[in-house]
C-alpha beads as a LAMMPS data file, in Angstrom:
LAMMPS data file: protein, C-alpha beads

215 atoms
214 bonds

1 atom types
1 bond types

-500.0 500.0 xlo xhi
-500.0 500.0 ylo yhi
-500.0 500.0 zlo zhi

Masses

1 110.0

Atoms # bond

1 1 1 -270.045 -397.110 177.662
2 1 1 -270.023 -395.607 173.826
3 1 1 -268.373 -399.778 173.203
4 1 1 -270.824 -401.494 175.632
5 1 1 -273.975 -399.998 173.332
6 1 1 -271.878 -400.614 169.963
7 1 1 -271.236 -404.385 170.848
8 1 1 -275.060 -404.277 172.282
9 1 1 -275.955 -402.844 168.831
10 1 1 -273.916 -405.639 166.327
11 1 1 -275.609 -408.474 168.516
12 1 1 -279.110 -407.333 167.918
13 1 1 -278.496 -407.082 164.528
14 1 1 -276.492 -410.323 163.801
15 1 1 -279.860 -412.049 165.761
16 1 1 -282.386 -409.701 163.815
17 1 1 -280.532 -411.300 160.451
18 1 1 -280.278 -415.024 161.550
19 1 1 -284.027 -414.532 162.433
20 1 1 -285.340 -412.907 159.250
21 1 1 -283.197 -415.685 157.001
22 1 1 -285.623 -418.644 158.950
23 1 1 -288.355 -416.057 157.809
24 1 1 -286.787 -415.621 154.500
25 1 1 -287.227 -419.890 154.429
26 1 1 -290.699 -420.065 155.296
27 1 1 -292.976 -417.446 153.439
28 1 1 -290.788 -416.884 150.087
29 1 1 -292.743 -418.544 146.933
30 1 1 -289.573 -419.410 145.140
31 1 1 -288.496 -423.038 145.174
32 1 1 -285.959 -424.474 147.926
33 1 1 -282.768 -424.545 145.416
34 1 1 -283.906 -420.714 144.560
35 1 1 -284.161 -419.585 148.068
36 1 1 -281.224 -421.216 148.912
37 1 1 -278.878 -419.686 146.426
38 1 1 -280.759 -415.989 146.640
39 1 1 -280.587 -416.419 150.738
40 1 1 -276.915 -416.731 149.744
41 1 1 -276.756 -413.942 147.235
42 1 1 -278.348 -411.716 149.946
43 1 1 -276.021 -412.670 152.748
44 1 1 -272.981 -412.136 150.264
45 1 1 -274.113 -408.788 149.462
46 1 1 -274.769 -407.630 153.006
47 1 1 -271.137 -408.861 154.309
48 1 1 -270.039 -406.527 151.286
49 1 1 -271.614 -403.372 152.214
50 1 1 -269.840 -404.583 155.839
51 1 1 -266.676 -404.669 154.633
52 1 1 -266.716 -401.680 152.557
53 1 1 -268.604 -399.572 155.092
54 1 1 -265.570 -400.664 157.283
55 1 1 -263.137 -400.004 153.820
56 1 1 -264.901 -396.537 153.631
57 1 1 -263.418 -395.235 157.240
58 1 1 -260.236 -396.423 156.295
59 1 1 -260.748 -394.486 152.789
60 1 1 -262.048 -391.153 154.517
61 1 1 -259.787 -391.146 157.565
62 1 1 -256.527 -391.541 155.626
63 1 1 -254.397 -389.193 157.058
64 1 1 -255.896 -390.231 160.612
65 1 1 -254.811 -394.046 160.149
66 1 1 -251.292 -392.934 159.490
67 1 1 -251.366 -391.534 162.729
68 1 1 -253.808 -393.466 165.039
69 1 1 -254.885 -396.667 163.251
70 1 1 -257.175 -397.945 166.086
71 1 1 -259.047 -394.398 166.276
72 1 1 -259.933 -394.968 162.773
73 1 1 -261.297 -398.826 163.694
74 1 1 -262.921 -397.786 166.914
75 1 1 -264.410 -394.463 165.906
76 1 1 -268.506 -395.255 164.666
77 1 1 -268.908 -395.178 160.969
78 1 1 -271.296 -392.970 159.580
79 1 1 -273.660 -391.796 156.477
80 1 1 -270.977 -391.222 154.230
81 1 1 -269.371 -394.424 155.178
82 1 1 -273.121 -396.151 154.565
83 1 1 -273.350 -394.411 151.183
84 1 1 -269.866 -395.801 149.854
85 1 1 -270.919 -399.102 151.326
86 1 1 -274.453 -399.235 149.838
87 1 1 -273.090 -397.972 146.038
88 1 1 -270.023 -399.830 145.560
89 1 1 -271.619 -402.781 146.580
90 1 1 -274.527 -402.482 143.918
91 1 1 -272.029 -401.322 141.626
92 1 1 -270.492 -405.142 142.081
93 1 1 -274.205 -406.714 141.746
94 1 1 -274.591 -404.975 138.609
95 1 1 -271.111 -406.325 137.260
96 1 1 -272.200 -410.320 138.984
97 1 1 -275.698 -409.515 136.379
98 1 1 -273.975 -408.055 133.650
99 1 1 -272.167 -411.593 133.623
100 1 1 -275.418 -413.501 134.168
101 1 1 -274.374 -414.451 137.746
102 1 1 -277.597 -413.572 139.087
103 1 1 -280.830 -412.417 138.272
104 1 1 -282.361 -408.744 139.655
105 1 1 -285.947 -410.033 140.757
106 1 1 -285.469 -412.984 142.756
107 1 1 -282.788 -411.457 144.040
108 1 1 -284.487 -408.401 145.001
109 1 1 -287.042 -410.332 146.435
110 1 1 -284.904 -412.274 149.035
111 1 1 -283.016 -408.798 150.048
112 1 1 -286.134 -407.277 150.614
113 1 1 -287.575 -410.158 152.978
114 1 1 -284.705 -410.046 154.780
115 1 1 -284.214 -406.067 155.257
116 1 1 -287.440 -405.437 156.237
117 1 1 -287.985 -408.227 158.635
118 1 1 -284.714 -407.848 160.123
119 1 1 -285.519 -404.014 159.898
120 1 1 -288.407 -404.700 162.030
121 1 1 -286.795 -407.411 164.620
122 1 1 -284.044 -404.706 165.183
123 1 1 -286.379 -401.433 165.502
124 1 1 -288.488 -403.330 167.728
125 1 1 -285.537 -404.680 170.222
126 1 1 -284.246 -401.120 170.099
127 1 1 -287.696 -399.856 171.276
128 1 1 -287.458 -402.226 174.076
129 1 1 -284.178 -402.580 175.226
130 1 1 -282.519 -398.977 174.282
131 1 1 -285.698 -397.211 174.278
132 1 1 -285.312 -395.439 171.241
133 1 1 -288.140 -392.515 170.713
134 1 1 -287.797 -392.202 166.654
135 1 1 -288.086 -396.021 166.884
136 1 1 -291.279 -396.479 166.881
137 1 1 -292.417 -394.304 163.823
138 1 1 -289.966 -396.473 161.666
139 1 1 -291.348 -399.481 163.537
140 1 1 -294.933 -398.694 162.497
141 1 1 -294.017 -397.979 159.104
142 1 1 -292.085 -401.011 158.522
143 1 1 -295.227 -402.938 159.896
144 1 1 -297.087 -401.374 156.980
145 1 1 -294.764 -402.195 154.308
146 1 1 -293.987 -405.927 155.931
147 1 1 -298.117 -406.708 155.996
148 1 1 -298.229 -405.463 152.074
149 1 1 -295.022 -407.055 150.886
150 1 1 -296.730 -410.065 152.740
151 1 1 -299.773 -410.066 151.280
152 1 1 -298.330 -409.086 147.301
153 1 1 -296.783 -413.206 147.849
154 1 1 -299.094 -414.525 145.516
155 1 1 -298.612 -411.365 142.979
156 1 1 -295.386 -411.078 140.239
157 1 1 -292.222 -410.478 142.439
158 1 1 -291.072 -407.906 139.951
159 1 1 -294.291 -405.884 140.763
160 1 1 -294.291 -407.006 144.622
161 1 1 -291.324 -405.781 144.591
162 1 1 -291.507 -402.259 143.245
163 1 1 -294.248 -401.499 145.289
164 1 1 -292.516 -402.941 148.761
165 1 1 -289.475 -400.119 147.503
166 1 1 -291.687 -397.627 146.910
167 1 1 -293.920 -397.635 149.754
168 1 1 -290.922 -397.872 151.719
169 1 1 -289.126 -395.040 150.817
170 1 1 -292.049 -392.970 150.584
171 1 1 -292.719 -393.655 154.081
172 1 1 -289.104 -392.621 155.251
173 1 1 -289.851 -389.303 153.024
174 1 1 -292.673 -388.924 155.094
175 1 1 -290.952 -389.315 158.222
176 1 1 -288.540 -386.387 157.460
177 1 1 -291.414 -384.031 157.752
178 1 1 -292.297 -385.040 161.523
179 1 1 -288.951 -385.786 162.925
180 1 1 -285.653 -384.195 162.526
181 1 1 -283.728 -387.149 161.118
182 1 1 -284.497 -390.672 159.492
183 1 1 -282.265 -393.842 160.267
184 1 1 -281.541 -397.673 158.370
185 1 1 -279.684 -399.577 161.130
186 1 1 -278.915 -396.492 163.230
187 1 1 -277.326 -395.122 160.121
188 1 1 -278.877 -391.619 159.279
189 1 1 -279.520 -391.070 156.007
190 1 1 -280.668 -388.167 154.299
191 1 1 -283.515 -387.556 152.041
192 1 1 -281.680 -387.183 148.737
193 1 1 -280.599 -390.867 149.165
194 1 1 -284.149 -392.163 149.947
195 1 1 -285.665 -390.259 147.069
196 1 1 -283.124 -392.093 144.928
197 1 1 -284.421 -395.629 146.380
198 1 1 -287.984 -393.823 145.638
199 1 1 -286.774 -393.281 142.118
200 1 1 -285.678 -397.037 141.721
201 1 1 -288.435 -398.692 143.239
202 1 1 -290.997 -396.418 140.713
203 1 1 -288.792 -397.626 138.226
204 1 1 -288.877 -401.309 138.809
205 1 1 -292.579 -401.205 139.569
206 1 1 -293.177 -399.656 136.096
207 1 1 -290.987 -401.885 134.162
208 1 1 -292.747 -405.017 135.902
209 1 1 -296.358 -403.539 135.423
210 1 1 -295.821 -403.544 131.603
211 1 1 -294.304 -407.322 131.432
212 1 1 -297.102 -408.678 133.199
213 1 1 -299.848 -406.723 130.842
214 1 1 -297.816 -408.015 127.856
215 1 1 -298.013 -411.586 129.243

Bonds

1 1 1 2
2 1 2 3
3 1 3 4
4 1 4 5
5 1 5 6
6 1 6 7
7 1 7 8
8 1 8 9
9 1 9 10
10 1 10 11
11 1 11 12
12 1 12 13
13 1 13 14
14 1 14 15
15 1 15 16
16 1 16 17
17 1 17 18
18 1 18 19
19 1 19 20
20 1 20 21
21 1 21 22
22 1 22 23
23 1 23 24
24 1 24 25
25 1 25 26
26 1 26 27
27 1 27 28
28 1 28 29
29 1 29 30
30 1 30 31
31 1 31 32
32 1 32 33
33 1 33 34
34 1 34 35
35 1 35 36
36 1 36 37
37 1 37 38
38 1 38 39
39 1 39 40
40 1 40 41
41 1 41 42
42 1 42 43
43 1 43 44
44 1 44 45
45 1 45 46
46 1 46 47
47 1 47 48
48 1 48 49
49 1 49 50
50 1 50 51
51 1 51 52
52 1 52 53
53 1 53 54
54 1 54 55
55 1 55 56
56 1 56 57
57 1 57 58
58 1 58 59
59 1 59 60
60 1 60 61
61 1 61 62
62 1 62 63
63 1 63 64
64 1 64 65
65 1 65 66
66 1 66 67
67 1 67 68
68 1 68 69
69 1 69 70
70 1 70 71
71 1 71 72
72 1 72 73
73 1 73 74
74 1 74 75
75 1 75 76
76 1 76 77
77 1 77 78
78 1 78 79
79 1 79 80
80 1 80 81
81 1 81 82
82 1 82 83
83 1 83 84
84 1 84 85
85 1 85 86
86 1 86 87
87 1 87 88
88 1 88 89
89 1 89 90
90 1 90 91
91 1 91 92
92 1 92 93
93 1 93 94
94 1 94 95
95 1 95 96
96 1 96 97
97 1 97 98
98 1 98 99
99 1 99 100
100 1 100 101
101 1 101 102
102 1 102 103
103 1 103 104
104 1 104 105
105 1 105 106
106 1 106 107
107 1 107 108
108 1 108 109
109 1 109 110
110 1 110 111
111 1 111 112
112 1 112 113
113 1 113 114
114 1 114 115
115 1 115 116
116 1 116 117
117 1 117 118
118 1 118 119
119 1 119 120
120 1 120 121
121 1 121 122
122 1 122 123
123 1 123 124
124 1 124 125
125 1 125 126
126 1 126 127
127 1 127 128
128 1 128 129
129 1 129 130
130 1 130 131
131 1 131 132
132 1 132 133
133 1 133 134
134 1 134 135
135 1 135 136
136 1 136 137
137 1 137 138
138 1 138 139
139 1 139 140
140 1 140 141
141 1 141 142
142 1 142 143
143 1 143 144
144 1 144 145
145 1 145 146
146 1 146 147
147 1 147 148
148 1 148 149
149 1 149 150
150 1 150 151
151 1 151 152
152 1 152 153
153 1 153 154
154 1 154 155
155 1 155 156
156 1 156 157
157 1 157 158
158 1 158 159
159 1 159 160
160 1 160 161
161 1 161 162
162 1 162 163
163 1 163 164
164 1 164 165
165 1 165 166
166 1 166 167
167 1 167 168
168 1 168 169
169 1 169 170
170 1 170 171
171 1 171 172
172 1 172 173
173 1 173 174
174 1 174 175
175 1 175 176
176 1 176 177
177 1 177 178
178 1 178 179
179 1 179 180
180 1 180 181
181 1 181 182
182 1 182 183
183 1 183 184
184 1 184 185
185 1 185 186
186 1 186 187
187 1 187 188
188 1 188 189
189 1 189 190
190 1 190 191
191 1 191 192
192 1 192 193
193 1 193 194
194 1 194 195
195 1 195 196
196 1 196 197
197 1 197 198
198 1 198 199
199 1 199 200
200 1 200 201
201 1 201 202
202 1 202 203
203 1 203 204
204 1 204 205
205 1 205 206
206 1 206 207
207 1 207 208
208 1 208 209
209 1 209 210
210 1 210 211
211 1 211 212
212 1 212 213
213 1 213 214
214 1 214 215
């Protein structure tokens, strides 16, 4: 059963992605060559954080894996296992922009179209199909942040996109106060970690605000 809802699980997400790049296609501003090679960035950086969320139960179950490989490969990863994912594969992005591989703002840009409406796609079929209670808060705040990071389009995607992180993570904050846990993917995370995204977003929105009033 506890395989039937994993397997259930990876196939709405794989269709929530494949969905939200067609998205990704249609609404970004940048030009076709740019959202083609940011679309790529993005879907390079998300098969990282797969592989080393999948690296990360290998790395924390050591002495397990010596023992009882597959228990290690079938047992569910969880927020420690998201948290090595998530840093070491920013900790590569930074190194791919400290080379001038690839720039921060576009790329944010196309991450963040893709997260939230895959985000949204997969909290919604969850809703449906698993009937998920929590779901729907996250739903309705991901609604929020998808109509303003819609509507910002037209706006510097620096600034677009510190707002879109900020409102976003101030929203899950929010969330911890009426409901016992918060989740990204099923994923729980915990409130330190989303105050850090908080941090980050304020951070880019900041920095952007003060290039576009010196333009």
């Amino acid at each position: 059963m506890t395989t039937t809802t994993a397997m259930i699980q990876m196939a709405i997400i794989i269709v929530s992605f494949l969905l939200s790049f067609i998205v990704f296609m249609f609404i970004s501003p940048l030009n076709k060559q740019l959202k083609k090679q940011y679309l790529d960035e993005t879907v390079s950086f998300i098969i990282n954080i797969v592989l080393l969320i999948w690296l990360g139960k290998v790395v924390f179950n050591l002495s397990l894996i010596l023992t009882d490989p597959m228990a290690v490969l079938a047992y569910p990863s969880g927020a420690r296992e998201f948290y090595f994912g998530i840093i070491v594969a920013v900790i590569i992005f930074i190194a791919k922009h400290k080379k001038k591989e690839i720039l921060i703002i576009p790329f944010l840009h196309a991450f963040l179209t893709v997260f939230l409406f895959t985000s949204f796609i997969y909290e919604f079929t969850e809703l449906i199909v698993q009937d998920h209670t929590y779901s729907f808060n996250y739903l309705t705040l991901l609604f929020i942040v998808l109509i303003t990071f819609v509507m910002m389009n037209s706006l510097s995607l620096g600034v677009s996109s510190g707002v879109t992180i900020t409102l976003w993570s101030l929203g899950q904050l929010t969330l911890t106060t009426v409901q016992p846990f918060i989740t990204v993917f099923s994923y729980m995370v915990s409130p330190w970690f989303i105050m850090i995204v908080f941090m980050v977003g304020i951070s880019i929105l900041i920095t952007n605000i003060k290039k576009v009033g010196a333009t």
